[in-house]
C-alpha positions as CSV (number, residue, x, y, z in Angstrom):
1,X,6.5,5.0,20.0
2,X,3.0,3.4,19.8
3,X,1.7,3.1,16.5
4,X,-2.2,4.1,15.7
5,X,-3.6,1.5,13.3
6,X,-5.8,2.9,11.0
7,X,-9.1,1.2,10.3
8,X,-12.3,1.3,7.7
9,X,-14.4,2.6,11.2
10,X,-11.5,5.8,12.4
11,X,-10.1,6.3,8.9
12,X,-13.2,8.2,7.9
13,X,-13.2,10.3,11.1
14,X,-9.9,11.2,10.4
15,X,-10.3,12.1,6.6
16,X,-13.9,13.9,7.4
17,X,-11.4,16.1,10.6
18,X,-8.6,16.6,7.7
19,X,-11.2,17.9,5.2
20,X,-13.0,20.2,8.1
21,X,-9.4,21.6,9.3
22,X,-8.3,22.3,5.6
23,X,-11.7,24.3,5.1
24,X,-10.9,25.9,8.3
25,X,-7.7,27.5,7.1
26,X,-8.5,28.0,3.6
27,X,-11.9,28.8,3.4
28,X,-14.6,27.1,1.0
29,X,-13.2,28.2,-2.4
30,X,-9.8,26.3,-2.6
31,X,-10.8,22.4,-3.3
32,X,-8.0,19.5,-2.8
33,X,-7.6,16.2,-4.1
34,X,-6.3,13.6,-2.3
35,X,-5.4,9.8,-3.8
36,X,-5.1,7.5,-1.0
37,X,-3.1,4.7,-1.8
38,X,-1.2,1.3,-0.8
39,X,-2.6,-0.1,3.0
40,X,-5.3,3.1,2.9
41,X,-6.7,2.0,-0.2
42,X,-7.0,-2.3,0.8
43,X,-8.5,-1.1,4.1
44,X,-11.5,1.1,2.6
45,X,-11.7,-1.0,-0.5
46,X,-11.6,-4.7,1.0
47,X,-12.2,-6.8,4.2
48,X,-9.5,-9.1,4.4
49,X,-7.5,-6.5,6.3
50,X,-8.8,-4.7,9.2
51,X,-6.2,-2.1,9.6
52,X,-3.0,-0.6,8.4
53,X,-0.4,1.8,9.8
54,X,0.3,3.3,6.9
55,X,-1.6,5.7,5.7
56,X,0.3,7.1,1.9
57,X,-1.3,9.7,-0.3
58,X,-0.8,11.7,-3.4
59,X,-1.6,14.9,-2.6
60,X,-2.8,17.4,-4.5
61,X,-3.7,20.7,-2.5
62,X,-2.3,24.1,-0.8
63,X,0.9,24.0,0.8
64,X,-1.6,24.8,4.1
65,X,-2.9,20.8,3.7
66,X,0.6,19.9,5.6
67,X,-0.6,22.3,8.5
68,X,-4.5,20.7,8.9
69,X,-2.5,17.0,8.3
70,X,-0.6,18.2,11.7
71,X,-3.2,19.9,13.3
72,X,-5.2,16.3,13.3
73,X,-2.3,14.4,14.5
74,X,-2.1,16.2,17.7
75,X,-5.5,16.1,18.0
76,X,-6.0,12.3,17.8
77,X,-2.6,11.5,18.7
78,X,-1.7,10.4,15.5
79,X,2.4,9.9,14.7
80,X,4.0,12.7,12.7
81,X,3.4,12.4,9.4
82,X,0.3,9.8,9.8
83,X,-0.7,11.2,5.9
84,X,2.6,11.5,3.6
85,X,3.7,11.5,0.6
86,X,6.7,9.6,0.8
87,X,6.0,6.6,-1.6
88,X,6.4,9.3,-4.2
89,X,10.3,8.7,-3.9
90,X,9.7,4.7,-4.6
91,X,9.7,2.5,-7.6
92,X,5.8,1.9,-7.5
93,X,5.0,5.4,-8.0
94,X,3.8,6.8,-11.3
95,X,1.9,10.4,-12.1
96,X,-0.7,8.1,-14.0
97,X,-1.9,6.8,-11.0
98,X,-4.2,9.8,-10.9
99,X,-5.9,8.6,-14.4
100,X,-6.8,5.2,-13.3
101,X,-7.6,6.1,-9.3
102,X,-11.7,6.0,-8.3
103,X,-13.6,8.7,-6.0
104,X,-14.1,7.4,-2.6
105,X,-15.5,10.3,-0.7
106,X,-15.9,14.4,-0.6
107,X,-16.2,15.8,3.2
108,X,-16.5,19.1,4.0
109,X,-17.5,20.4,0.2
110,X,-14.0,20.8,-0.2
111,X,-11.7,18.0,0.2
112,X,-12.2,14.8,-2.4
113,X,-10.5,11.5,-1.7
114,X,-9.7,9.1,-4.1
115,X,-8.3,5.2,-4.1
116,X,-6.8,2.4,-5.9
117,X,-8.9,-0.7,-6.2
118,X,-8.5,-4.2,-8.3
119,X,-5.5,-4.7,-10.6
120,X,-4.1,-1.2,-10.1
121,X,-3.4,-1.9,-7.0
122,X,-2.2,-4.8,-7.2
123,X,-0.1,-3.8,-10.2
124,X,1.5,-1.0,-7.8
125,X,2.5,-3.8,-4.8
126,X,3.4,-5.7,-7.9
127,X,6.3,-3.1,-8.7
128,X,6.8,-2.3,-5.0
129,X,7.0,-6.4,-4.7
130,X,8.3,-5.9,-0.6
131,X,7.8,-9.6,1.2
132,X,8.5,-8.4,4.3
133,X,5.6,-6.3,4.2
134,X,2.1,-6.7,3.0
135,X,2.3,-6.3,-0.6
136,X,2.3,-10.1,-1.6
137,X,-0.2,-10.6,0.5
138,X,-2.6,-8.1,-0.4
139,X,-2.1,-9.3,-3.6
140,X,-3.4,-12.4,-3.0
141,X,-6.5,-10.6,-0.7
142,X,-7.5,-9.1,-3.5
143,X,-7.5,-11.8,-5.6
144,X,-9.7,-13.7,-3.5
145,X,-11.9,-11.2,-2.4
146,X,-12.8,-10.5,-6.4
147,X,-13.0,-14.3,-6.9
148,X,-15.9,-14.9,-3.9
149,X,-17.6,-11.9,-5.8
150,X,-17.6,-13.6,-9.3
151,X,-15.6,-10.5,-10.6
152,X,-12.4,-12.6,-11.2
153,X,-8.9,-10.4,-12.1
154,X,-7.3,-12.0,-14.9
155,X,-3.2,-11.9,-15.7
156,X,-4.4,-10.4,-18.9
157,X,-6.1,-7.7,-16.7
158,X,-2.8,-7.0,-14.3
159,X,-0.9,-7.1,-17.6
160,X,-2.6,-3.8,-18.7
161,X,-2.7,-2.3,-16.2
162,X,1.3,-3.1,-15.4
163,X,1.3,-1.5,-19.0
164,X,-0.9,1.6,-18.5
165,X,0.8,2.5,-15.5
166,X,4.8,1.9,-15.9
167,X,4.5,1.5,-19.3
168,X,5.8,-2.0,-19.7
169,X,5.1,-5.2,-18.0
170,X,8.6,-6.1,-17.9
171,X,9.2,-3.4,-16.0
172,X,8.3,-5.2,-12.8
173,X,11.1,-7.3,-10.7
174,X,10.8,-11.0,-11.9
175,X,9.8,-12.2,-8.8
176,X,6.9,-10.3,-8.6
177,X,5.9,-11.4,-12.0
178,X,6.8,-15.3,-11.4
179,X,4.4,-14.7,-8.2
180,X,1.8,-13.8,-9.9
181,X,1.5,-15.9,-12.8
182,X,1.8,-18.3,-10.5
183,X,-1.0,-17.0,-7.9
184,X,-3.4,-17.3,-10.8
185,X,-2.5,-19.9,-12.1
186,X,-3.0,-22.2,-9.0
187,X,-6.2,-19.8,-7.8
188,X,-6.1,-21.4,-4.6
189,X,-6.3,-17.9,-2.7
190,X,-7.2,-18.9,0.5
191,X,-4.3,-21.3,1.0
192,X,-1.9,-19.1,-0.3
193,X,-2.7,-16.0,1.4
194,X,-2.4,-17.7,5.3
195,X,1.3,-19.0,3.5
196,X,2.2,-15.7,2.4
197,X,1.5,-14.0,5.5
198,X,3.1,-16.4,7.2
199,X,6.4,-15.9,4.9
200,X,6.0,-11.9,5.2
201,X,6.2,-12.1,9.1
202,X,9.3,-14.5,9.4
203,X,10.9,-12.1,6.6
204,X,10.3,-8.7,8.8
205,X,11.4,-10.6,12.2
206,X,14.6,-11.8,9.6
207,X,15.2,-8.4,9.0
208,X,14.5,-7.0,12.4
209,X,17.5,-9.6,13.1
210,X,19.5,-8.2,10.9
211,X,19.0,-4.2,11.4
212,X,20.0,-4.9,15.1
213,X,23.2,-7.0,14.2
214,X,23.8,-4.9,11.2
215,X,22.5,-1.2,11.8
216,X,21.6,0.5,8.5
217,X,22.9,-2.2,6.6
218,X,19.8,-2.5,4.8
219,X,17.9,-0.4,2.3
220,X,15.0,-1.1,-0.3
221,X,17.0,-1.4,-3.0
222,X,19.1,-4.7,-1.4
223,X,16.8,-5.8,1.1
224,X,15.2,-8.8,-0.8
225,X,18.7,-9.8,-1.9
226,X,19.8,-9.7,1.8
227,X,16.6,-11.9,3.0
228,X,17.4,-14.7,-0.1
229,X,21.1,-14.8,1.5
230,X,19.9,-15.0,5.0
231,X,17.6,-17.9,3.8
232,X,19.9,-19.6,1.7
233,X,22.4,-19.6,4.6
234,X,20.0,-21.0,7.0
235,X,18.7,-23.7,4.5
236,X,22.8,-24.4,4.4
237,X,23.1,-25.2,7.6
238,X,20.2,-26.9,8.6
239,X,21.0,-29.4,5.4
């Protein structure tokens, strides 16, 4: 099925049509809050990334918010489900992300939307820690991008908020916390972040590989173990 990216330009259409819908069914008394998180949040907040095709949210509104989400799918052709809530099931979700989230926009007098900017969010893809996805990267995006704006994040910085969120910073996977004392260490963002996009797009054509040789073989919980044994197998035989 094709997928609709999601950029800065149709993201607010679509969140202005959700908030309009939403009024629609409820009327103007019944007010939602919605926290827009992960590839949503890097897409409004920075511009090293032009679009995402995920669009996850903590939603805080009338059971009738699932009916306007649907009712704006069909409208712009949007896949089922194109706002969910289903990083609520994963490691890198927390209640307290609500604390620490930032107003983005209110459309419609009724519908507010929220986001997760500097080392929140990178303390979230810290914990989600995928690298066959974007979260490395976007790491390292927003990194940069805070860098060029002489409004440098510091590991004392991603430690608190580590903290303030999941209560420990041990609590993240190693290899998210050796890549990131690591990333700041070096500061050489640019560099790092062609590399690590480079590395995230061999790892999801590795595991594209593997899902077709191996259905449901893989699942979040041993997929980075999977890609450090396809690796090490390759490095193997090419030695």
């Amino acid at each position: 099925m094709f997928e609709q990216p999601f950029t800065k330009e149709n993201l607010d259409q679509y969140l202005k049509e959700l908030a309009k819908e939403f009024r629609k069914i409820n009327g103007k008394n019944m007010p939602a809050d919605i926290i827009l998180i992960g590839g949503a949040s890097v897409v409004i907040n920075y511009g090293f990334r032009e679009m995402t095709y995920d669009m996850d949210a903590v939603i805080n509104a009338a059971s009738s918010m699932k009916d306007a989400i649907n009712h704006v799918g069909d409208k712009f052709n949007l896949p089922n489900g194109w706002l969910n809530t289903d990083f609520m099931k994963t490691t890198s979700y927390t209640p307290k992300i609500v604390r620490y989230s930032k107003f983005y926009r209110t459309f419609s007098n009724i519908v507010t939307f929220r986001t997760v900017t500097g080392e929140y969010l990178i303390a979230m893809k810290l914990m989600a820690g995928r690298q066959y996805k974007y979260d490395l990267s976007d790491i390292i995006g927003i990194l940069w991008e805070h860098e060029k704006a002489n409004n440098p994040i510091t590991i004392d910085m991603i430690r608190e908020a580590v903290s303030n969120l999941y209560d420990s910073y041990d609590k993240l996977p190693e290899h998210s916390r050796i890549f990131i004392e690591k990333a700041i260490s070096d500061k050489s963002y640019e560099e790092m972040y062609k590399s690590v996009r480079r590395m995230e797009a061999d790892n999801k054509d590795i595991l594209l590989q593997f899902q077709e040789d191996y259905p449901d073989a893989a699942n979040t919980d041993n997929v980075n173990d999977i890609l450090a044994a396809i690796k090490k197998k390759k490095e193997t035989t090419q030695n």
